[in-house]
C-alpha positions in Angstrom: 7.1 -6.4 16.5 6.3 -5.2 13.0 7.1 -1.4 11.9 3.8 -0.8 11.5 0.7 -1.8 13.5 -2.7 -1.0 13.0 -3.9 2.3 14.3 -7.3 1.2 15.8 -8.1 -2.5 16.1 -11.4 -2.1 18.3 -13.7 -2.4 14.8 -11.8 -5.6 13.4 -12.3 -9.1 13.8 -9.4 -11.4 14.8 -9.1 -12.3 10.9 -8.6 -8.4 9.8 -6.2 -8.0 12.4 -4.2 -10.7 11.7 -4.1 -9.9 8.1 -3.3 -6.5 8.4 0.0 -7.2 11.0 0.6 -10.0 8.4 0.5 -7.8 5.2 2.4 -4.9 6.9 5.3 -7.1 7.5 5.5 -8.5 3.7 5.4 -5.2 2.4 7.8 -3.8 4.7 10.2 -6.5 4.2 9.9 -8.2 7.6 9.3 -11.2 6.1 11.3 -10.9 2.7 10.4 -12.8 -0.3 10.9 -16.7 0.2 9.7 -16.6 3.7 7.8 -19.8 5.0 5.3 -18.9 7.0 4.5 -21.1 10.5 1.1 -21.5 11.0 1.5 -22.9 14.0 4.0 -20.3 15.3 1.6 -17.5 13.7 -1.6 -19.0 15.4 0.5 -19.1 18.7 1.8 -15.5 18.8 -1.6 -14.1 17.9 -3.2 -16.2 20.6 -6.0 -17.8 17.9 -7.0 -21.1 16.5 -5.4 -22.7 12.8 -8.7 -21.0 11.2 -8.7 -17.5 11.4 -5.3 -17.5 11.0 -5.9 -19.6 7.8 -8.6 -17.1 6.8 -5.7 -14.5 6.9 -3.4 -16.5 4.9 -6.0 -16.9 2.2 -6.4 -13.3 1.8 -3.3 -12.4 1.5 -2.8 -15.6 -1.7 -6.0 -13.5 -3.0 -4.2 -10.5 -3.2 -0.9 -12.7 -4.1 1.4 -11.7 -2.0 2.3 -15.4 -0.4 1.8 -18.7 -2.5 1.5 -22.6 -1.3 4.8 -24.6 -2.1 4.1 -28.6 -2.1 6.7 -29.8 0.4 7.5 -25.9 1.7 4.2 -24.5 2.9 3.3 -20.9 3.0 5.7 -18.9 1.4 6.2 -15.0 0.3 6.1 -14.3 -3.0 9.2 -12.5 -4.9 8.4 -10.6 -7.7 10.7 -10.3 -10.5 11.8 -7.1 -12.0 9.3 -7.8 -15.3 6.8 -8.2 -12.8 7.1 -5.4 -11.0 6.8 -3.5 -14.4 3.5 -5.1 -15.5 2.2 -4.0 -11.6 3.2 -0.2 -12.0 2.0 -0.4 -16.1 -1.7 -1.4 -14.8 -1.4 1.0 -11.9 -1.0 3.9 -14.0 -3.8 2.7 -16.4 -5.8 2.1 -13.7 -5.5 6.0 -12.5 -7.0 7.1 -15.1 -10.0 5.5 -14.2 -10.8 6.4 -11.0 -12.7 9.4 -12.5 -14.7 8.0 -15.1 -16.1 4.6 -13.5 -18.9 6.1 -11.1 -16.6 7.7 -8.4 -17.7 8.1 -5.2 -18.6 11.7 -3.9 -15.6 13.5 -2.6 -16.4 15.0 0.7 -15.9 17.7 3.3 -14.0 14.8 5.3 -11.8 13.3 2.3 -10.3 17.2 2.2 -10.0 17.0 6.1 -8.1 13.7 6.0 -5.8 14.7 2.7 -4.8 18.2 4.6 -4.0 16.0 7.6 -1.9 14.1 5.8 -0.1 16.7 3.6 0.6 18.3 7.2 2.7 15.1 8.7 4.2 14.6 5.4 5.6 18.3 5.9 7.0 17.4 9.5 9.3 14.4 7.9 11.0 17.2 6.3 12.6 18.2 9.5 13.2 14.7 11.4 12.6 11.9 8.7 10.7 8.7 10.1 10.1 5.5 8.3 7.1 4.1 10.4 5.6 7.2 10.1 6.4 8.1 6.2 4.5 4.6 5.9 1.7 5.1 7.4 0.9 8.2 5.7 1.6 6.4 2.6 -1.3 3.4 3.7 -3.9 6.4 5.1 -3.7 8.1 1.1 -4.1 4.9 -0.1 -7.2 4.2 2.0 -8.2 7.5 1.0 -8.0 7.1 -2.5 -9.7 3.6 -2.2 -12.6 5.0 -0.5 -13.0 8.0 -3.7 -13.0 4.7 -6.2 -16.6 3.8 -6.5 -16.8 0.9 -8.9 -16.0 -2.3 -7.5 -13.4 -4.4 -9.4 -11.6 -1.4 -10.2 -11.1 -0.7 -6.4 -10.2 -4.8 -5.7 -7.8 -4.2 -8.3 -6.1 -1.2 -7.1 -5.8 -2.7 -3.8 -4.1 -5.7 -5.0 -1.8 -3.8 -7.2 -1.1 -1.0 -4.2 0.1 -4.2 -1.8 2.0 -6.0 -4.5 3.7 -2.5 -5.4 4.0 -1.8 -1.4 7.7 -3.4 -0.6 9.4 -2.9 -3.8 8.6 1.2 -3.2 9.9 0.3 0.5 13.1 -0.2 -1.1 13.1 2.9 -2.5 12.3 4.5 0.3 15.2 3.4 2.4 17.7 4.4 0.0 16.5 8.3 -1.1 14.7 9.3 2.3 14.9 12.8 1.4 13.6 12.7 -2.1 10.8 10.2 -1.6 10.1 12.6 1.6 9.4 15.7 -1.2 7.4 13.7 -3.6 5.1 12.6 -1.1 4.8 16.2 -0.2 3.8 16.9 -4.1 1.4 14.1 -4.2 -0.5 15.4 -1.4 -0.3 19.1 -2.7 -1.7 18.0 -6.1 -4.0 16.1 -4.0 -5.4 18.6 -2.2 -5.8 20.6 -4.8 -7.6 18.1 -7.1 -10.1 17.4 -4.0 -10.8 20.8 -2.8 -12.2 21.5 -6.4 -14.6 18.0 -5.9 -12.9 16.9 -9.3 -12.2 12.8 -9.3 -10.5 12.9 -12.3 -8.5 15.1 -10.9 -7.5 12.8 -8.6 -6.7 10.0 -10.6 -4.7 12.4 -12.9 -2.9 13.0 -10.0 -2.7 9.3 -9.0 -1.2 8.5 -12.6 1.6 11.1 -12.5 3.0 9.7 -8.7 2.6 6.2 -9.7 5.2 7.2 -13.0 7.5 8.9 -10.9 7.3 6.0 -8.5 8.4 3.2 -11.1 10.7 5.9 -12.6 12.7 5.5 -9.1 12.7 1.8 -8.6 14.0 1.6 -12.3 17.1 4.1 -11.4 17.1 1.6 -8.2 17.2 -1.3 -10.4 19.8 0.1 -12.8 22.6 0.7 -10.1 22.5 -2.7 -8.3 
C-alpha cells in the first residue's frame, strides 16, 4: 500500500491513476532509486492491460524520474548530490517567474484552499503525521501550479517539484519538527501574498521556501 493515495480517483482515467500511485511511491521512497520496475507484476496489481500501464511508465521517463536500462528494464532514477543542486538552482529561478509570465488570476477559491491548508499544517504541530505532512505538501504544489499561467514554465516546475519530491522526503524524516514550522511559514507568507491578489508575491514567496529547502538537504548531506 503506498503512503499516499490519491484523494479522489472518480475524474481520472486508469492511466492518471496508475501514474499518480506510481509517482507517489518514487518520491516517497517506496521504490528507492535503482528499483526495476515489473510491468507485469504492476499491470497485475492494478488489474489493467501492458498499455496503460506503459502509458504511465512513459510519463513518469518524461518527467525523469525512471529510465530504461538495456538488459535491466524499467528502473528508478538516483540523482546524485550535483544533481540535486542544479534541480533546487532552476527551482528557485523559476520562482521568480511565476509572476511575470502571464499568471493566472488568483481567486476567491486559491485563498480558500491555501487557508485550508495553512490550518492542517497547524494541527502537525501537536501530533506530527508523515502521510498527512505530504499531502499538504502535493495540494500547495497543485495550488501553485494552477496560479502559473504560461505553459512550459508550469511543465517545468512540475518536473522539477517531482524530481525534488524524495530527496526533501529525506529531510523530512529526519527534522519532523522543524520542517513541520517551515511549512507553517510557507503557508503564512502564502496566504498573505494571495489575499493581496499579488503573483509575484507568490513566487517571491516560492523562491525563499525552495532556498531554505536546499539549505536543509545540504546540512543533511554534510553530516552523512
Amino acid at each position: 500500500m503506498s503512503l499516499i493515495q490519491i484523494e479522489n480517483h472518480s475524474d481520472m482515467n486508469d492511466v492518471d491513476v496508475i501514474q499518480e500511485i506510481i509517482r507517489n511511491r518514487i518520491c516517497f521512497l517506496e521504490y528507492p532509486a535503482g528499483t526495476t520496475l515489473k510491468e507485469t507484476a504492476l499491470a497485475e496489481e492494478f488489474g489493467v492491460s501492458r498499455t496503460p500501464l506503459r502509458e504511465a511508465l512513459n510519463r513518469l521517463r518524461y518527467l525523469g524520474l525512471i529510465e530504461t536500462r538495456n538488459g535491466v528494464g524499467t528502473v528508478v532514477v538516483g540523482l546524485s548530490y550535483e544533481e540535486i543542486t542544479q534541480i533546487y538552482e532552476m527551482r528557485m529561478e523559476l520562482a521568480q517567474l511565476i509572476g511575470k509570465l502571464s499568471p493566472n488570476k488568483i481567486t476567491d477559491e486559491h485563498e480558500e484552499i491555501t487557508l485550508s491548508l495553512l490550518t492542517r499544517a497547524q494541527r502537525q504541530t501537536i501530533e506530527f503525521d508523515i502521510q498527512e505532512y505530504f499531502a499538504i505538501n502535493h495540494q500547495l504544489h497543485h495550488l501553485i501550479y494552477d496560479i502559473i499561467g504560461n505553459t512550459s514554465l508550469k511543465e517545468m516546475w512540475k518536473q522539477l517539484y517531482f524530481q525534488s519530491a524524495s530527496s526533501w522526503y529525506q529531510v523530512a524524516k529526519n527534522t519532523t519538527e522543524e520542517v513541520c514550522h517551515s511549512l507553517i511559514d510557507e503557508l503564512t507568507d502564502l496566504v498573505t501574498a494571495i489575499k493581496s491578489r499579488d503573483a509575484e508575491a507568490v513566487g517571491i514567496s516560492q523562491r525563499l521556501h525552495i532556498k531554505y529547502g536546499f539549505s536543509r538537504i545540504q546540512a543533511l548531506s554534510s553530516n552523512e
